[in-house]
C-alpha positions as CSV (number, residue, x, y, z in Angstrom):
1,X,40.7,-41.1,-25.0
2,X,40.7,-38.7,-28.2
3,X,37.3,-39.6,-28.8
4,X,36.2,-38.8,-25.0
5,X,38.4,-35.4,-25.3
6,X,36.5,-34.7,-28.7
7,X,33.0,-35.5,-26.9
8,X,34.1,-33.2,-24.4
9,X,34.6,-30.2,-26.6
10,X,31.4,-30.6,-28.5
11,X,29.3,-30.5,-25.4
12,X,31.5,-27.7,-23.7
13,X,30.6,-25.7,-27.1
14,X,26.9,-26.2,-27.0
15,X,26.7,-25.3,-23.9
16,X,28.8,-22.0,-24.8
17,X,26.7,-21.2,-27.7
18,X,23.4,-22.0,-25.1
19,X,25.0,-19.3,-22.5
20,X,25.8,-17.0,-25.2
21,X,22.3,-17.3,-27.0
22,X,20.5,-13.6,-27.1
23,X,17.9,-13.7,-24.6
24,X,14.3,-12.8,-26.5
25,X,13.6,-9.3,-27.5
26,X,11.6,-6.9,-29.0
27,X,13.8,-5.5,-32.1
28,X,11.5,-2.7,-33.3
29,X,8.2,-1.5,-32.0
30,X,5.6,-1.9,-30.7
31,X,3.6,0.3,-32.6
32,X,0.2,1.0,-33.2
33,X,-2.4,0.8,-36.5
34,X,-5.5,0.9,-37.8
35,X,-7.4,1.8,-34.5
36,X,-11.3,2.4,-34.4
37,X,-14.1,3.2,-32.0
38,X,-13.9,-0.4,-31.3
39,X,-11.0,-2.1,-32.0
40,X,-6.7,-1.3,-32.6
41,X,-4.1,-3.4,-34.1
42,X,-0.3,-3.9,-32.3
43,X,2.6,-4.6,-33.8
44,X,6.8,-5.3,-33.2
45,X,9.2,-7.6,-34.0
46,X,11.6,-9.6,-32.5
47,X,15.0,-10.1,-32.2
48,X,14.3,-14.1,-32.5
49,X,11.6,-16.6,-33.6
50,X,8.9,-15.8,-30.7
51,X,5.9,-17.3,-29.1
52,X,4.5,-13.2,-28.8
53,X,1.3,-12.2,-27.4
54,X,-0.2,-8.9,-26.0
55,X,-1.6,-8.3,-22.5
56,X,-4.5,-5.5,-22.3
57,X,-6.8,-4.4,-20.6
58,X,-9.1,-0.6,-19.8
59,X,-6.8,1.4,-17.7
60,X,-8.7,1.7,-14.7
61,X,-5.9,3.7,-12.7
62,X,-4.7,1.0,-10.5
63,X,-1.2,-0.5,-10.7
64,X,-0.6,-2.6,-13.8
65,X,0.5,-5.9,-11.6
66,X,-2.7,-5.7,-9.1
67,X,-4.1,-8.4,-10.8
68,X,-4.0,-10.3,-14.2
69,X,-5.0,-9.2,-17.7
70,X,-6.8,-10.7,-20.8
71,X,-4.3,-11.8,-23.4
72,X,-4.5,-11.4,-27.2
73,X,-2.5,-14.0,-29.3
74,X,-2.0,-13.6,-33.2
75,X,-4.2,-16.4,-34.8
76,X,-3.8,-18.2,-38.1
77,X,-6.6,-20.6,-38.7
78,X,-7.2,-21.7,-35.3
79,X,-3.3,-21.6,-34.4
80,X,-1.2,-19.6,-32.5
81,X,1.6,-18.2,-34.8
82,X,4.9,-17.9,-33.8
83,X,7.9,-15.5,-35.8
84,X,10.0,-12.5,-35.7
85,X,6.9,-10.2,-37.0
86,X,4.1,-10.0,-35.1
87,X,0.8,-8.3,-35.6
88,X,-2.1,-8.6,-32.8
89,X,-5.8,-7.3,-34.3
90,X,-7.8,-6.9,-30.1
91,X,-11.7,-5.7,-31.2
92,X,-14.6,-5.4,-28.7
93,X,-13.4,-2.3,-27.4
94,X,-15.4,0.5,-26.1
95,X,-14.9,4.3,-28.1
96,X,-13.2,6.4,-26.5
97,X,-11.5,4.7,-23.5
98,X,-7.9,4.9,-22.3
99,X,-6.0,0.8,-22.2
100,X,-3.0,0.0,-21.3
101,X,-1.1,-3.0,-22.7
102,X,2.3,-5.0,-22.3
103,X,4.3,-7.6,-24.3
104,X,5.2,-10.9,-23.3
105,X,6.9,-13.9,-25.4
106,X,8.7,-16.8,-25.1
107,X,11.9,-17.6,-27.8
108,X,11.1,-21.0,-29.9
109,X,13.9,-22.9,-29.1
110,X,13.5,-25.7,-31.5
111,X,10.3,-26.8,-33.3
112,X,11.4,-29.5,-35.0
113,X,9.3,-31.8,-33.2
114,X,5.6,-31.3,-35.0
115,X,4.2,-32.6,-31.9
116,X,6.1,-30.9,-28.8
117,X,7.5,-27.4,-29.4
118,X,10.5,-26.5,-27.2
119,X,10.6,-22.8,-25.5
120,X,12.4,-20.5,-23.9
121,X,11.4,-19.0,-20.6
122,X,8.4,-16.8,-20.6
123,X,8.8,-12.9,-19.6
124,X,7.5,-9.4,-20.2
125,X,9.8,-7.7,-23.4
126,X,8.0,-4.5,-23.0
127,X,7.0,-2.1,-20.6
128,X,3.6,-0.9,-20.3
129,X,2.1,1.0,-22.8
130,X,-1.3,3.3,-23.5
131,X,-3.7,3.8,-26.5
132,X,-7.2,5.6,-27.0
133,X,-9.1,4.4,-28.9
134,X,-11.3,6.6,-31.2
135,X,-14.8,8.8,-31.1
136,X,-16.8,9.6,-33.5
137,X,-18.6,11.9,-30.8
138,X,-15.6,13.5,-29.6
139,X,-15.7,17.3,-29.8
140,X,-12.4,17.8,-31.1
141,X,-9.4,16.3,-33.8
142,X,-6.0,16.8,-33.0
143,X,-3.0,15.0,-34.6
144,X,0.7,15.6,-35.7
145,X,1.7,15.5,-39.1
146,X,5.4,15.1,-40.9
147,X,6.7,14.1,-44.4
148,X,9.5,13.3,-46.9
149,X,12.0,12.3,-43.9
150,X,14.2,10.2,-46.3
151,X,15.8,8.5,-43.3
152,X,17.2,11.7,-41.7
153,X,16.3,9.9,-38.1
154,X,17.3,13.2,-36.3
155,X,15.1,15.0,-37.9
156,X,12.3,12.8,-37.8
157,X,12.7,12.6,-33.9
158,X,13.4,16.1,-33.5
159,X,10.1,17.3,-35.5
160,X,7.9,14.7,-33.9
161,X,9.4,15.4,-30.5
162,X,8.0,18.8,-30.1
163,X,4.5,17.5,-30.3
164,X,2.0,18.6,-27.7
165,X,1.4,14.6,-26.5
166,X,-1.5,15.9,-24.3
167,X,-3.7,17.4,-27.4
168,X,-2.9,14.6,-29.7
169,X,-5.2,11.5,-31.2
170,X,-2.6,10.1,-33.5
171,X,0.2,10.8,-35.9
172,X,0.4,11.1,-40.0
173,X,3.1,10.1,-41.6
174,X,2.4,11.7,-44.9
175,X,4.6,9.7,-46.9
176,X,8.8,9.2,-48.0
177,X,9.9,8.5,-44.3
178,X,12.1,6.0,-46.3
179,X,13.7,6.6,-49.5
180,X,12.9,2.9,-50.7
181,X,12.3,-0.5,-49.3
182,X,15.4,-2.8,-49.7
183,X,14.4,-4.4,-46.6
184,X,11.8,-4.7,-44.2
185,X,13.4,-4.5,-41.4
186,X,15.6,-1.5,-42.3
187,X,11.8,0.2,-43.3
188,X,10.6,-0.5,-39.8
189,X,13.2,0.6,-38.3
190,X,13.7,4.1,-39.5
191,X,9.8,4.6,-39.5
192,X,9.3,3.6,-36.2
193,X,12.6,3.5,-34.0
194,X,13.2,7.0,-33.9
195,X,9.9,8.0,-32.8
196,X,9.4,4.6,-30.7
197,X,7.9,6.4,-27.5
198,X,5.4,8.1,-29.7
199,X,4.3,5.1,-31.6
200,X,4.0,2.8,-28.8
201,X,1.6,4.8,-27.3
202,X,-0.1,7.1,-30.1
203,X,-1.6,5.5,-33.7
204,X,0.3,6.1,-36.6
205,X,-1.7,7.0,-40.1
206,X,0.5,6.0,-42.9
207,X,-0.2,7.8,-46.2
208,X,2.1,5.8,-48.8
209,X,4.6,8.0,-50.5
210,X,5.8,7.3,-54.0
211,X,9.6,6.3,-52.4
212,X,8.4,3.4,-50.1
213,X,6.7,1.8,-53.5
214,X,10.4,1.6,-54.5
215,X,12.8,-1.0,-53.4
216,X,13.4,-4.9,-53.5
217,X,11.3,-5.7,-50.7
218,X,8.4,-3.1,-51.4
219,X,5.7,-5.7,-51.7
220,X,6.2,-6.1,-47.6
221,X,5.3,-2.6,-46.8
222,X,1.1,-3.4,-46.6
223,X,2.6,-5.9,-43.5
224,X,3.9,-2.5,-41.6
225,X,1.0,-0.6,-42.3
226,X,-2.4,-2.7,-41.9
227,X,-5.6,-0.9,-42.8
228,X,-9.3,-1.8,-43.1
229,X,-9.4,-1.8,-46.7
230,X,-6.2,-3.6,-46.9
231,X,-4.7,-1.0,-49.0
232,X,-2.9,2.1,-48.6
233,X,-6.1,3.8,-49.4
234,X,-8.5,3.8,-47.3
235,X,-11.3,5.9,-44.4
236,X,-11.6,6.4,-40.5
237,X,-13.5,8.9,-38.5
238,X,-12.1,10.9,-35.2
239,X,-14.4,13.5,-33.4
240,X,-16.2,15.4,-35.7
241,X,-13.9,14.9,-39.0
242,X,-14.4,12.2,-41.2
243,X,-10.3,11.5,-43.4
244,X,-9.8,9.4,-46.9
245,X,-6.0,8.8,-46.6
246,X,-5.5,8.9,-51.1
247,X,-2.2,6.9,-52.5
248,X,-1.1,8.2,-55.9
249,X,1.8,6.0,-56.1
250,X,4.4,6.8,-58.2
251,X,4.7,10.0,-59.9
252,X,5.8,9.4,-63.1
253,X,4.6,7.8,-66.3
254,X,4.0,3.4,-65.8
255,X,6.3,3.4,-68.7
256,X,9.2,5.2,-67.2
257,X,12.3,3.3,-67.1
258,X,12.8,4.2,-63.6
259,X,10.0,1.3,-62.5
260,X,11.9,-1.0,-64.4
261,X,8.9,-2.3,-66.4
262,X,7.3,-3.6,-63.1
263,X,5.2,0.2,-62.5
264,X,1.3,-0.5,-62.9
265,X,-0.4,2.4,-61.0
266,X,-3.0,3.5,-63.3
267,X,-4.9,0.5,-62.9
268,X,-4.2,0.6,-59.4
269,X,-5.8,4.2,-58.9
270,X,-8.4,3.2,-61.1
271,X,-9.7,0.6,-58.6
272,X,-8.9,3.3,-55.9
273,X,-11.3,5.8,-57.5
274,X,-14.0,3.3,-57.7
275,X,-13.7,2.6,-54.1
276,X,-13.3,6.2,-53.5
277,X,-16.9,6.9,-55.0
278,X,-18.3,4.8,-52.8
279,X,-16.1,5.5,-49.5
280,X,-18.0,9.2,-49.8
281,X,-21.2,7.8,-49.4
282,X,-20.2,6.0,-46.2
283,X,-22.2,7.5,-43.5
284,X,-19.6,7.8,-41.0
285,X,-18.2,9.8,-43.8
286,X,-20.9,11.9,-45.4
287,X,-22.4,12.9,-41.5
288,X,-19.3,14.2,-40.5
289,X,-19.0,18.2,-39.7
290,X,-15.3,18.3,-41.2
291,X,-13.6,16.4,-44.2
292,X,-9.8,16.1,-44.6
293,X,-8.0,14.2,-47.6
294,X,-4.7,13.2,-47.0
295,X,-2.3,12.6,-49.9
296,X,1.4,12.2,-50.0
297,X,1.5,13.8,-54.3
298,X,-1.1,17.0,-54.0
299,X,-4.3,17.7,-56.3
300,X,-2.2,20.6,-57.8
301,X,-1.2,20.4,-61.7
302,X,0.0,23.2,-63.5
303,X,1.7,23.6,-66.8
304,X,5.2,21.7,-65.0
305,X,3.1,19.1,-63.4
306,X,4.3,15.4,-64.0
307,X,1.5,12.4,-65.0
308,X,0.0,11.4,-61.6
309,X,-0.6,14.6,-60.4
310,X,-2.9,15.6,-63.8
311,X,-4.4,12.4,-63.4
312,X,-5.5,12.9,-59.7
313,X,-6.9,16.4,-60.6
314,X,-8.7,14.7,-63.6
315,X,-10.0,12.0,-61.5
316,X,-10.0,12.1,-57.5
317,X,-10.5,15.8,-57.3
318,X,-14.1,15.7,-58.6
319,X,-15.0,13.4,-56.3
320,X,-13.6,15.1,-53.2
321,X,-15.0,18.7,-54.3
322,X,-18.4,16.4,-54.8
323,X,-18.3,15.1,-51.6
324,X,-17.5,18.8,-49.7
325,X,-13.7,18.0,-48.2
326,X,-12.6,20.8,-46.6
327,X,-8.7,20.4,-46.4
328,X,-5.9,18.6,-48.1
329,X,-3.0,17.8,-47.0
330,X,0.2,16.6,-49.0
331,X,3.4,16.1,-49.4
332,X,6.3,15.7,-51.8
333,X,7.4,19.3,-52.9
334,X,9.8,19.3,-49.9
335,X,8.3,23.0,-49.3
336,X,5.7,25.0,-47.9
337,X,3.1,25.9,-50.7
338,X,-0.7,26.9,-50.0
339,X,-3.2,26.3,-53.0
340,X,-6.4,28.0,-52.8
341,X,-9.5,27.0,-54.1
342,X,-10.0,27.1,-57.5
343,X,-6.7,27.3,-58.0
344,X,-6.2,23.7,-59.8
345,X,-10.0,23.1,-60.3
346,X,-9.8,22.0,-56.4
347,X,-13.0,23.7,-54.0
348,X,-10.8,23.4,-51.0
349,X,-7.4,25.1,-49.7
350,X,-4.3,22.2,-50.7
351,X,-1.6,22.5,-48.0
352,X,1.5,20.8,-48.9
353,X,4.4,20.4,-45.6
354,X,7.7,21.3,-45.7
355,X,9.9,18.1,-45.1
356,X,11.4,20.2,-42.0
357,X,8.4,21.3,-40.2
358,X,5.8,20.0,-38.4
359,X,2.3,20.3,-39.1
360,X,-0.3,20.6,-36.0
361,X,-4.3,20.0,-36.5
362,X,-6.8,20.6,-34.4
363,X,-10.4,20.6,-35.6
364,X,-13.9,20.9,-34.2
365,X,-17.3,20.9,-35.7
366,X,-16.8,24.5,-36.9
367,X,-13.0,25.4,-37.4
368,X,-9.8,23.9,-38.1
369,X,-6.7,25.2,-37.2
370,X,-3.4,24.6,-38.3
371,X,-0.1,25.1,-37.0
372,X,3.3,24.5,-38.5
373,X,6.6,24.6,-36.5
374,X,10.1,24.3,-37.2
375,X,12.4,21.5,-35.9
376,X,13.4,23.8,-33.2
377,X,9.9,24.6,-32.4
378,X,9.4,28.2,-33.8
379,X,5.7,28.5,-35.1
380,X,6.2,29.6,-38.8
381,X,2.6,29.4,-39.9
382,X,-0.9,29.3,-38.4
383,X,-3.9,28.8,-40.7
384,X,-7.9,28.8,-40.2
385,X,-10.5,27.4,-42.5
């Protein structure tokens, strides 16, 4: 009898804890990288170990659920991978064009059997989505920029919520959204939960700052942030203006006891300079009417200026005035501050953002503007080059 009354309450809690089970989720995201003429990259995570996968398709005006879509699964070596972190690469996309996309999944509800993998039911876990893909022949750049957020999340939102959504490719995130990396998932989601609207539907361009190389978990940021060098350096082209997003890392000395002897950025800019020299040459680079940098640490060293920043204006700014950029923009200051050219050896203006305002672009073949507004949405600056 005790052993039938003890079999009883075993089963009655299984089936509590299978009732009580979270149903499948997204936790953070999606959000969007690394998109091209041809081809854009989806991420999220979810709240359990998922069976993910992206529906999407060219938004051709009718109603999503009219008919079916293609589905995009994330591959490793010829299998389907299942997680809590999932990253979809979809290519063969035409420039230009306007897709809509959803999220479906299915939890993994025990796959201890190698040979039959037990699941949850299958359902949408987002809603419908859009992205644009890029241009090269597009008359006009527009994009958003903000920096040094140090996980102020009302900020961020408030900044990035002003944004005209009509007149914008993508966003910049010019670096220090976080103040270090202790864990992934606390990265994602203060980079991406307070802006989620924005960065399901818009790409982000991530320009590492020196506070998200900081952190126990650093070494997962490149997951977040997936580019086509596989770096936080690296090209893409919108319209008519060709961008080099620059990482300078940290801005101190390798030997500063503030890396804990673990710091090895010269060598790490080193290989970024050779690939810069090259990058310039690129012809989607070189053909294009307008050339922006983007660098969280600016080209500007005077006599107060700390290591990294001498050695950029030793090294990268050579190869940028070389190669005709027109603008920089940077970071890490915390304030406003224009540098004219010449002023640092550099042949082109250097603006660096304030960490409370908002920086507007808009670019065509012959002029770019800038516009910078408060969190409240007061226009403080407007700039032509």
């Amino acid at each position: 009898m005790k052993k039938l009354l003890l079999l009883s309450l075993l089963v009655s809690a299984v089936l509590r804890a299978e009732t009580t089970a979270p149903d499948l989720d997204i936790e953070c995201g999606p959000w969007i990288q690394n998109v091209s003429e041809e081809s854009v990259t989806i991420l999220w995570t979810t709240n359990q170990k998922a069976l993910s996968w992206v529906e999407f398709d060219t938004d051709n005006g009718n109603t999503w659920y009219q008919e079916s879509h293609p589905a995009y699964y994330e591959t490793v070596s010829g299998r389907r991978y299942y997680g809590t972190f999932h990253c979809v690469r979809i290519s063969g996309l035409k420039k230009g064009t306007k897709y809509r996309y959803r999220i479906l999944g299915k939890a993994i509800a025990d796959d201890s059997n190698p040979y039959a993998t037990s699941y949850g039911a299958e359902h949408a876990i987002s809603s419908v989505k859009t992205v644009k893909t890029y241009d090269f022949n597009a008359p006009s750049c527009r994009f958003s920029m903000v920096n040094d957020i140090h996980f102020d999340d009302e900020l961020y939102a408030k900044l990035l919520g002003g944004m005209e959504r009509q007149k914008t490719d993508f966003v910049v995130l010019n670096g220090d959204i976080v103040s270090f990396s202790n864990s992934m998932d606390t990265l994602i989601k203060h980079t991406f939960t307070p802006i989620a609207d924005i960065a399901a539907n818009y790409p982000i361009v991530f320009a590492r700052g020196n506070h998200e190389g900081r952190g126990c978990e650093w070494f997962e940021l490149i997951k977040a942030f997936p580019a086509n060098t596989g770096e936080f350096y690296y090209s893409f082209r919108q319209g008519p203006v060709a961008f080099l997003v620059l990482d300078g890392g940290e801005d101190k000395p390798d030997s500063d006891p503030e890396y804990s002897g673990q710091a090895d950025y010269e060598q790490y800019r080193i290989r970024q300079l050779e690939w810069l020299k090259k990058a310039v040459t690129e012809p989607k680079f070189a053909s294009a009417p307008k050339k922006v940098c983007i660098m969280h640490i600016p080209a500007i060293a005077d006599k107060d200026a700390w290591a990294t920043q001498l050695w950029i204006k030793e090294n990268f700014t050579p190869v940028l005035n070389a190669a005709g950029v027109d603008l920089m923009l940077s970071a890490h200051y915390h304030s406003y501050i224009l540098a004219q050219p010449k002023e640092y050896g550099n042949d082109f203006p250097i603006i660096v953002n304030s960490s409370h305002e908002r920086l507007d672009f808009e670019a065509t073949a012959s002029r770019i503007s800038v516009k910078i507004h408060t969190e409240d949405g007061k226009m403080t600056r407007e700039l032509s080059f």
